[in-house]
C-alpha positions in Angstrom: 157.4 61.0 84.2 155.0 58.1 83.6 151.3 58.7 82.0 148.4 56.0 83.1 146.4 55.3 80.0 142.8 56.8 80.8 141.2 53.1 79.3 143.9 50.4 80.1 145.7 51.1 82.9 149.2 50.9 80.6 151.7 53.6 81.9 153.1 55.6 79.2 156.7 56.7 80.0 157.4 60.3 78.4 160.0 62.4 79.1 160.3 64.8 82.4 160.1 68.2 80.5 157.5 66.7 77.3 154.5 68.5 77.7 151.8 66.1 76.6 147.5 65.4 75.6 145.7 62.5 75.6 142.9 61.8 73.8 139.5 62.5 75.0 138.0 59.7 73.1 140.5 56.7 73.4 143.1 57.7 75.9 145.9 57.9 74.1 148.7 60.4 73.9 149.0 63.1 71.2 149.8 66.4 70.1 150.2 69.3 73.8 147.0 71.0 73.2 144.6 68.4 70.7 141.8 67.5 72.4 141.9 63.9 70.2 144.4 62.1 68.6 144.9 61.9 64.8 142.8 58.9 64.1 140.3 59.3 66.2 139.8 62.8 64.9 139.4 61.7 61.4 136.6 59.6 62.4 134.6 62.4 64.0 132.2 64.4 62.0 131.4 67.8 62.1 128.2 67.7 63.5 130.2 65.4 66.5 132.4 68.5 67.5 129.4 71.2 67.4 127.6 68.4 69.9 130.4 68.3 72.0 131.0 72.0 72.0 127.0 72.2 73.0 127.7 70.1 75.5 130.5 71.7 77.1 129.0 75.6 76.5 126.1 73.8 79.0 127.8 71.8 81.5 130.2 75.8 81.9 126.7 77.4 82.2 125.4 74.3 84.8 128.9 75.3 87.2 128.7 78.8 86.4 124.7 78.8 88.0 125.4 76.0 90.4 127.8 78.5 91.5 125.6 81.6 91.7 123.4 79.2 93.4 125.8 78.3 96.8 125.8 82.0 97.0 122.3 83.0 96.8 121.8 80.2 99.7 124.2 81.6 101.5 122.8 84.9 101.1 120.0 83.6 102.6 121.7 81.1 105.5 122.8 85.1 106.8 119.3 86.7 106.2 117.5 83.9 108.3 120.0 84.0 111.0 119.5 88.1 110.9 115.7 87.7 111.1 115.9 85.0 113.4 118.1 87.2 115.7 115.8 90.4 115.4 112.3 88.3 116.2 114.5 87.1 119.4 114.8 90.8 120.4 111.1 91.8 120.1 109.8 88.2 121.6 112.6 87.6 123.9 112.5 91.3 124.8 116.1 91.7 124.9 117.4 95.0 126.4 114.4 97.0 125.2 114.5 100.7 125.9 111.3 101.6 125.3 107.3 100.3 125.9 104.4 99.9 123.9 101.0 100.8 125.3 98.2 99.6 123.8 94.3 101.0 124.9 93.3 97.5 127.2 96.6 98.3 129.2 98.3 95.7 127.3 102.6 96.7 127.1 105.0 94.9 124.8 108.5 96.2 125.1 110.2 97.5 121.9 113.9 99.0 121.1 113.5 102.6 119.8 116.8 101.9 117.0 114.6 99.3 115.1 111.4 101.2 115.2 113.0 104.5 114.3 114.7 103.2 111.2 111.5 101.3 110.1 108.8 104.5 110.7 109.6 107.8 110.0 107.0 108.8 112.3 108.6 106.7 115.4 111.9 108.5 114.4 109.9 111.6 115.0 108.6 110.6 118.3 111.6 109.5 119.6 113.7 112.8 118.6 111.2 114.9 120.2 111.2 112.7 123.0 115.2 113.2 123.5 114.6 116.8 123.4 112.1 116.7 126.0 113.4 114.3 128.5 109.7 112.5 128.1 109.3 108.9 129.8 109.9 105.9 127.8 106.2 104.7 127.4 104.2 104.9 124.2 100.6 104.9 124.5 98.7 103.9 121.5 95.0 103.6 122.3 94.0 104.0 119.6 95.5 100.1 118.0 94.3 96.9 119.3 97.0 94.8 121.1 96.9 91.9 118.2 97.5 94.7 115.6 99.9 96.6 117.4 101.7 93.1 117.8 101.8 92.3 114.4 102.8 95.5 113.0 106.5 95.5 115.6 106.5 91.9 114.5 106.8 93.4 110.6 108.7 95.7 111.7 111.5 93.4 113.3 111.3 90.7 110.4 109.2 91.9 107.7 106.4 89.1 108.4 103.4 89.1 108.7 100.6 87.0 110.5 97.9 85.5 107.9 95.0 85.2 111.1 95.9 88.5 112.1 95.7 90.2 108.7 92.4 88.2 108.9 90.7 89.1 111.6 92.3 92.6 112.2 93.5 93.6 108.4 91.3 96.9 108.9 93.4 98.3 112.2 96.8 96.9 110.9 96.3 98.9 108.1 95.1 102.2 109.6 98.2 101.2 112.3 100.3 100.8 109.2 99.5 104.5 108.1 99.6 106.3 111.0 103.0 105.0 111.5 103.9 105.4 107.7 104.9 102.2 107.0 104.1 101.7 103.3 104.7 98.2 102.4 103.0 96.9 104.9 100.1 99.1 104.2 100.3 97.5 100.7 100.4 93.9 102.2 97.1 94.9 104.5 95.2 96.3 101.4 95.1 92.8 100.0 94.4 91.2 102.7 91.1 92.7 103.7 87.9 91.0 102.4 85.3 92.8 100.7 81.8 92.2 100.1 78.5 93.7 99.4 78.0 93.8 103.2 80.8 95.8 103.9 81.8 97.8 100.7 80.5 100.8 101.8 82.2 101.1 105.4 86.1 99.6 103.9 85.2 102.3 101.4 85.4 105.2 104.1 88.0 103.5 105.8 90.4 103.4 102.5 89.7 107.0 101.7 90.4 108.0 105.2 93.9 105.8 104.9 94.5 107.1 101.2 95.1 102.7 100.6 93.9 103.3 96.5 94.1 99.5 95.8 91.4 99.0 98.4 89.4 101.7 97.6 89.2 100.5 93.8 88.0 97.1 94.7 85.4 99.0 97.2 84.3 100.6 94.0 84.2 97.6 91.6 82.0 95.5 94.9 79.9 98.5 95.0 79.0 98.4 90.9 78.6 95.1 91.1 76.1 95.0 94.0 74.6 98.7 93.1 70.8 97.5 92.7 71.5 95.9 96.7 73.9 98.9 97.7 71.8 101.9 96.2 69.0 101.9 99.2 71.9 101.9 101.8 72.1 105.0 104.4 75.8 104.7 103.7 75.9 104.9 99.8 73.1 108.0 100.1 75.5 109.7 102.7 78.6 109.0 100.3 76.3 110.6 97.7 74.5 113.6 99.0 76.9 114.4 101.2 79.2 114.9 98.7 82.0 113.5 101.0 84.3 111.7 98.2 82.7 113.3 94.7 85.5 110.8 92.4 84.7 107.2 94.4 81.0 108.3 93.2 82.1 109.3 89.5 84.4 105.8 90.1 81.2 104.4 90.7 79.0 105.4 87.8 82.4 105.2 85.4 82.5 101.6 86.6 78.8 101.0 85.7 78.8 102.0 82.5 81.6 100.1 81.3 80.0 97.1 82.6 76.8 97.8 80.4 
């Protein structure tokens, strides 16, 4: 067999069953299994070969995570295309099976599998509904149409509509716990704004949707805005009426750590 040098181009000739090396540093043959020749080895210091061995340890660790990479794109080449495939369904409404009825008469047709498997309280609905024959129209008047909208849209794909959080955050998230969908009660939480001018009212509304998060920012907007907030019908109701005893002790607790 012949053997091009790696720097001159010279073939080598070696014989057909010699197992052979060549020299990582000046191309020549030597010992099967040296990495360098004998001279060029003497030349190298120690501190040469723990470099070298640095070097390779990271350019292993570069494949081994370019690797890991391809598949983690890949990963998520399939989830897009699964998304993708499931927002087609709800906004191409392909073969639905069942409709959605908001309170302005608005209908958006739905496929009972997905929403089952996302609620547990459309599961519900829809095994009581195959016990009693009902029709396959839900009426939920009580959910605007843009929230109702946005919560099948999570509920195909997992987004989520930033204007829509905006400008309907509060019913998205009472929509999102009637239907017992807690992440995206989590997501709606976050998203609603609170201020001095509305603290009190989101208050109510978080106690009545058990949404903690959102009732602990109430609270800390409500300390902070007490001397404005204390005068308000609301806060006397919340107080005198005794309707939530802890989001007043939250209150005062909060006040008195901030003096």
């Amino acid at each position: 067999m012949d053997l091009a040098d790696g720097l001159g181009g010279e073939v080598i000739p070696c014989a057909a069953d010699e197992e052979v090396s060549v020299c990582y540093q000046c191309g020549q043959l030597c010992e099967n299994n040296f990495t360098y020749c004998h001279s060029c080895f003497e030349q190298r210091s120690q501190s040469d070969f723990r470099n070298e061995q640095r070097w390779r340890n990271t350019e292993s660790s570069l494949q081994s995570a370019e690797l890991v990479l391809q598949r983690e794109r890949a990963n998520i080449r399939r989830l897009e295309a699964t998304v993708s495939a499931f927002r087609a369904m709800l906004l191409q409404a392909i073969h639905p099976d069942v409709t959605i009825e908001t309170g302005d008469g608005d209908t958006t047709p739905a496929h009972r599998a997905v929403l089952a498997s996302r609620s547990p309280v459309f599961n519900a609905m829809f095994e009581h509904e195959l016990k009693e024959k009902t029709c396959a129209v839900i009426r939920v008047a009580d959910v605007p149409t843009p929230a109702m909208r946005a919560l099948l849209l999570y509920l195909y794909t997992g987004e989520h509509d930033t204007k829509v959080m905006k400008d309907h955050g509060m019913a998205l998230l009472a929509a999102a716990h009637k239907y017992d969908i807690p992440d995206l009660k989590k997501i709606c939480e976050t998203a609603v704004s609170v201020h001095a001018s509305n603290a009190l009212e989101v208050l109510q509304n978080a106690r009545l949707y058990d949404a903690n998060h959102l009732k602990r920012v109430c609270i800390e907007c409500i300390a902070r805005n007490i001397k404005q907030l204390a005068f308000a019908d609301e806060f006397r109701q919340l107080v005198f009426k005794n309707e939530d005893p802890e989001a007043v002790l939250d209150i005062i607790q909060t006040l008195a750590h901030s003096c």
